[in-house]
N, C-alpha and C positions, 0 to 999 in steps of 0.2 A: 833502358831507363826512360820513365815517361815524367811528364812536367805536371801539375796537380796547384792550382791557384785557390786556397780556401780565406776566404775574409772574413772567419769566422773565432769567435776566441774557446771553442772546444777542444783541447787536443785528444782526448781518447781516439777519435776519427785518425786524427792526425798519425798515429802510432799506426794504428792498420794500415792504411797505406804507403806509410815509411816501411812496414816490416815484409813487404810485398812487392819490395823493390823498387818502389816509387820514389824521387826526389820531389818533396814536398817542400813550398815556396809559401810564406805564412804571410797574406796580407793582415797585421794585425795593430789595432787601433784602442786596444781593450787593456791587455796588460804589459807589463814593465818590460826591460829587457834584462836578458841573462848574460853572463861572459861566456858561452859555449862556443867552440871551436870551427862549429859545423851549420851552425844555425844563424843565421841571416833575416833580420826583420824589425822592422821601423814603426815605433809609436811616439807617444810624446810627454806623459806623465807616469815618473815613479814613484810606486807606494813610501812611506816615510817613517818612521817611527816603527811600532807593534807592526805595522800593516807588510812590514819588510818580510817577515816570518810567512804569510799567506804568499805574500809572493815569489818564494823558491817554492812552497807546495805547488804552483801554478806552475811553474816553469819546470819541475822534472819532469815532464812527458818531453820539451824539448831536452834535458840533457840526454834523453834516450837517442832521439835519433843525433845528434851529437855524436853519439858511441858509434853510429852503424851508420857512418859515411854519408850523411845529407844535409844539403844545403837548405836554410830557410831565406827568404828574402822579407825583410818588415819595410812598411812605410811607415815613419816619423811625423806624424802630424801634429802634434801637439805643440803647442809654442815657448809654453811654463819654463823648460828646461833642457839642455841639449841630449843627445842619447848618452850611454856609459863608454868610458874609454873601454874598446876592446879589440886586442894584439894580437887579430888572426886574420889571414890572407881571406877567409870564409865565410866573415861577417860581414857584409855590405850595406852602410845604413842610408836608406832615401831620404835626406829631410829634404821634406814638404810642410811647414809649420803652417798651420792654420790658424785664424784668432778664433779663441776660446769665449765658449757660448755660456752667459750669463742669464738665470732664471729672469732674473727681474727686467732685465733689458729687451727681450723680445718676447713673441709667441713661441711657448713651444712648442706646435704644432706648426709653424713654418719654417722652423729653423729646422726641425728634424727631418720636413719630411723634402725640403726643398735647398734650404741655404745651404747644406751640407756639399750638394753636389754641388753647386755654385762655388763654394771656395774652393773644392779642389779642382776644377776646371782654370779657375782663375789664377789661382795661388799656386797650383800642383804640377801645371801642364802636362811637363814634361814628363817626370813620373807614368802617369795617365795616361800617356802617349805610350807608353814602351810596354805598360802592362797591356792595353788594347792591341799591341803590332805581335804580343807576343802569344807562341803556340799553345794553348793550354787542352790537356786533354779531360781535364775535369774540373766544375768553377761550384765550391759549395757556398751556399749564401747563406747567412743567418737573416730570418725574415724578421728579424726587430727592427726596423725601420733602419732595414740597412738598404738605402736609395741606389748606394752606388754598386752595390752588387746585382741590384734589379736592372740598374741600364748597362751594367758590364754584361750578363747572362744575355738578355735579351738585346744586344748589339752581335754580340759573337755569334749568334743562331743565324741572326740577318743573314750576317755576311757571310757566312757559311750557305745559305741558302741563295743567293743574290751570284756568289760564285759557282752555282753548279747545282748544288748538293751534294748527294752522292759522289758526280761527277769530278766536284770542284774540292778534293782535300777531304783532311779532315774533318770533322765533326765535334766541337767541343758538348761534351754534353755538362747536364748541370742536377744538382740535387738542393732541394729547398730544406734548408735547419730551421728547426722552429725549436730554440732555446727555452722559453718562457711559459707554453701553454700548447694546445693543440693544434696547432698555426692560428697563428694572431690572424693575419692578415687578411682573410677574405672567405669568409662562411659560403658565400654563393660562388666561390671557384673550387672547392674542396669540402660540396657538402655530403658528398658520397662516400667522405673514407674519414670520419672521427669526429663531424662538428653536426651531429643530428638535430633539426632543429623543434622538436620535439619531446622526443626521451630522455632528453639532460639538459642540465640549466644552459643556459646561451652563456657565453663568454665573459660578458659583463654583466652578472644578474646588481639586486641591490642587496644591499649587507645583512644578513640574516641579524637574527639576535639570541636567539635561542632554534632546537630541533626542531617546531612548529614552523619555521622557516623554510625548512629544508623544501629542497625543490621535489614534484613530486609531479607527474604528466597526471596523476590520478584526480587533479584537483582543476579544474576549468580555471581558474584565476590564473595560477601559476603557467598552465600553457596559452593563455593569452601575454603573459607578458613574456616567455618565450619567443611568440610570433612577434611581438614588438619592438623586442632589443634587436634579434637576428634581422628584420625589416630594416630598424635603424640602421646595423650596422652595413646593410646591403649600400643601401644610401649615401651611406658615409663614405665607406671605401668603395665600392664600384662606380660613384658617380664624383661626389666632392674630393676628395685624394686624385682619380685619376682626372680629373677633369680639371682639379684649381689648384691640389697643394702638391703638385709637385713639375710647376714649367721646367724647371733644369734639365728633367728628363728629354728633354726635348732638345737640349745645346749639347746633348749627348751622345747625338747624331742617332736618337730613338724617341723619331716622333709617334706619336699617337699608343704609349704603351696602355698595356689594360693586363689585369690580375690573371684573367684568362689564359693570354698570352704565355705569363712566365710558369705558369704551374703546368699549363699544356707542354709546353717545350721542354720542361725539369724531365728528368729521369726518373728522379725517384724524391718522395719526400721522409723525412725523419722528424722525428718528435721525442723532445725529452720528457712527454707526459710519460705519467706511471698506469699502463695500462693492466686490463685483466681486476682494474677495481673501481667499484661505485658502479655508476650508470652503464648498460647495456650499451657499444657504440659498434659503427660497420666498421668494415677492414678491410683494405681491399692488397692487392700487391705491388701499390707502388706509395703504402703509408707504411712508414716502422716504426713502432714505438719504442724507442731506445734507454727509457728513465730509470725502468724497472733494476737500479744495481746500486751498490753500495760502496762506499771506499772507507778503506780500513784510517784509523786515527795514527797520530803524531805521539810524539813525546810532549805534555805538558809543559809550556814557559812558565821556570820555578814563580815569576808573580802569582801565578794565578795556581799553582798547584798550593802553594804558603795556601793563600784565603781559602780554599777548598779543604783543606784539610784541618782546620783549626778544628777543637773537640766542643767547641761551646754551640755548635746547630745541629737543627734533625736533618738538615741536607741544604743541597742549592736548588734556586727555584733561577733559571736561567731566561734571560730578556733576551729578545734582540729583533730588529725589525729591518733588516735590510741598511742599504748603503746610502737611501736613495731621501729619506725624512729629512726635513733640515728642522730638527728639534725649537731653534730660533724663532721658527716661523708657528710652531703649534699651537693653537690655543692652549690658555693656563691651566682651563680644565681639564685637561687631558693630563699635562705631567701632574695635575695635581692630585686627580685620582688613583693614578699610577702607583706615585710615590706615598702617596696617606694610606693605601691598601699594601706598601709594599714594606710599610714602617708598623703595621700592626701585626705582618709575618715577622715577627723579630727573634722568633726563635729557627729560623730558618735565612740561611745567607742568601742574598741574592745578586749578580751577575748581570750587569744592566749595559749593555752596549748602546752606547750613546755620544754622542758626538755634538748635544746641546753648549746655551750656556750653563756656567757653575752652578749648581743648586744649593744653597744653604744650610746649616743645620743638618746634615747630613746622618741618616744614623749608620752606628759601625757594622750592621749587618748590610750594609748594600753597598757592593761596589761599582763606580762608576767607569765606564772606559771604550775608547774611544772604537779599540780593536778588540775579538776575544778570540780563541783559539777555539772556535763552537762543536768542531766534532769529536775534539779531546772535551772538553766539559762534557757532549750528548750521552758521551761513552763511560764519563766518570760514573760507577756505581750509586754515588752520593746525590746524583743528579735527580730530582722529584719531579721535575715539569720545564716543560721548556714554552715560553710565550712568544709568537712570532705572530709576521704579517700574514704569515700564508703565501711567501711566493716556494713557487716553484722547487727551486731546489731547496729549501728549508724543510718544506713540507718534506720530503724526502729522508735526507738526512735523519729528522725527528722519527720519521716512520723508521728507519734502518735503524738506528737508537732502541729502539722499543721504552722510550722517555714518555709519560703523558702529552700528550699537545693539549696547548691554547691557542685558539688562532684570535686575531685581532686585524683584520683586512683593514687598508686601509687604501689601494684602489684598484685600477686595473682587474687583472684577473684576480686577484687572489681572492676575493668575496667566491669566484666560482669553486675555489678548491676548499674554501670552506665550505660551504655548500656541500663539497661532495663530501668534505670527513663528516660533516651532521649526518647526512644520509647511511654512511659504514658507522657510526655511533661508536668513530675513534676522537671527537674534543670536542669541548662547549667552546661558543663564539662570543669576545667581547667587542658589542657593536659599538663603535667611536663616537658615534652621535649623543649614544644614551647612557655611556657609560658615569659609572659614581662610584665613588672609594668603597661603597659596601657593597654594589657588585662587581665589580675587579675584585673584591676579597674573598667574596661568595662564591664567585667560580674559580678561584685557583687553590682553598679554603677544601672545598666539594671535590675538586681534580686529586690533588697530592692526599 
């Protein structure tokens, strides 16, 4: 029986190496906790409302190893509210509460890339202390600006090397997740195996507006600004990140880290891009691209199955833009094109996940809400289009759907995965900047 430390919130991983005999220990900071038996592991906020329902979808991979004798361990960071009562000898919960990070109150870009480690060092100690003293024989890290699993990896290598190597024990090794995109983190440490800086748009291009957009190496424009985002980002991350936003790393008893370091020392990296489409990319054997699959849907919540089924539309035209928009804060023109294009489909219902304030005047084809049950709607027959940001797993989902896509990027990578569906000539893109109530109607009008 070997010990397996992933501070990562995927669990399909998690399952393969439970069902291989592994006792798997869940550093997890990302979702809720379950009452399961066998499983062990510390966060800090629970989903509430609707959002209750996603979070048992989340959590059966834990009831699985539950079944088949393994322990998990969570650290509790979150401060909001305490963990759930739960009556078994096998649950073991760390709190370590942390104060909770406010957009408005700091950068966040130093909160993320630096204050994080800082509070749990200060706040967590202990904890911290016992996950470093302890044996792990494999450390997976999700490279979303997860600080602490950058200076856990790359501390455990040290000292493993500092004691011997070979000589001195074992060897933890380590595997880099990249949830989000084809490794976020550093184009010039892993530009040999899927971030070409070249044959496909760079990571962060700018927001297409229509296919004339599409990224295309055949065009001198386009691969000059290629060479210029990929330059930035060289910049950014190999010099300003390692150099200024992230000192903590250093009271981590891991001075001097660089990007180099932790993907030289990984094992192996993983990616939840969806490969074998769009742009031509290398591959070498130590990148996997993991995105390429599908999960089958739920039982429809009677809310939303009632609106779905009502006989007065020609179908649903389905919204949603991730977790992450704070509607509140959007300029007026944006919900207002939304909505004045989404009120002149009024023979068609629509499905608008949204977490704004109230909107007015409302009409009865569009329903507003805060949660939606998105791969039961993707999968409803009646479904005509589905309009997203374009992250990552959306884009996915929608493809496994065989739903129209609209993508409407609104930062990070997702302008890149629009990009690529212009380029496969699977959805038109509505650009945020330029958008107007006749085109948001125009293109979803043209789509369905």
């Amino acid at each position: 029986m070997t010990n397996n430390l992933i501070p990562i919130p995927n669990f399909d991983l998690i399952l393969v190496l439970a069902s291989n005999g592994h006792s798997v220990y869940v550093l997890d900071t990302i979702f809720s906790t379950n009452k399961s038996k066998l499983i062990n592991y510390h966060r800090a906020q629970l989903p509430q409302d609707d959002e209750g329902e996603e979070a048992k979808k989340a959590f059966a991979n834990f009831l699985w190893l539950s079944q088949h004798n393994h322990s998990v361990f969570v650290l509790w960071t979150f401060s909001s509210q305490p963990p759930p009562s739960v009556k078994t000898k096998n649950i073991k919960f760390i709190l370590s509460p942390l104060p909770e990070h406010k957009n408005q109150d700091k950068s966040n870009a130093e909160y993320i890339w630096n204050k994080t480690v800082g509070n749990a060092l200060e706040q967590a100690l202990i904890p911290v202390v016992e996950i470093i003293n302890s044996d792990w024989d494999l450390i997976i890290v999700d490279d979303l600006f997860w600080t602490f699993g950058f200076a856990l990896t790359t501390l455990k290598h040290r000292l493993w090397e500092k004691n011997g190597g070979g000589g001195g024990g074992k060897e933890t090794k380590s595997i880099i997740y990249s949830t989000a995109g084809q490794t976020l983190l550093s184009a010039e440490s892993i530009k040999s195996t899927g971030r070409d800086w070249v044959s496909k748009s760079p990571l962060f291009p700018f927001i297409p507006t229509d296919k004339n957009d599409a990224y295309t190496p055949k065009r001198f424009t386009h691969r000059l600004h290629a060479l210029f985002e990929n330059g930035a980002e060289y910049i950014l991350m190999n010099w300003i990140v390692e150099q200024f936003l992230m000192p903590n790393i250093a009271r981590f008893a891991v001075p001097n880290f660089t990007w180099k370091e932790l993907y030289t020392r990984s094992s192996l990296q993983l990616s939840d891009s969806i490969d074998r489409l769009g742009w031509p990319l290398s591959k070498g054997p130590e990148m996997i691209n993991i995105g390429a699959h599908c999960k089958n849907p739920g039982k429809m919540p009677e809310k939303f199955r009632k609106f779905i089924e009502e006989e007065d539309s020609e179908g649903i035209i389905y919204v949603a833009f991730g977790t992450y928009p704070e509607w509140s804060l959007a300029p007026k023109r944006i919900i207002s094109a939304l909505m004045g294009a989404f009120e002149r489909l009024n023979k068609f219902k629509i499905i608008f996940a949204y977490n704004g304030p109230p909107i007015k005047n409302l009409n009865k084809n569009i329903l507003l809400t805060k949660w939606a049950p998105q791969l039961e709607i993707l999968a409803n027959p009646k479904t005509k289009a589905y309009i997203t940001h374009g992250g990552l797993k959306s884009v996915r989902e929608g493809l496994c759907s065989g739903v129209p896509l609209i993508l409407m990027p609104l930062f990070a990578e997702q302008a890149h995965n629009a990009q690529q569906l212009l380029v496969m000539g699977i959805g038109p893109v509505i650009n945020k900047y330029t958008l107007t109530v006749d085109s948001v109607y125009s293109t979803i009008y043209s789509t369905i």
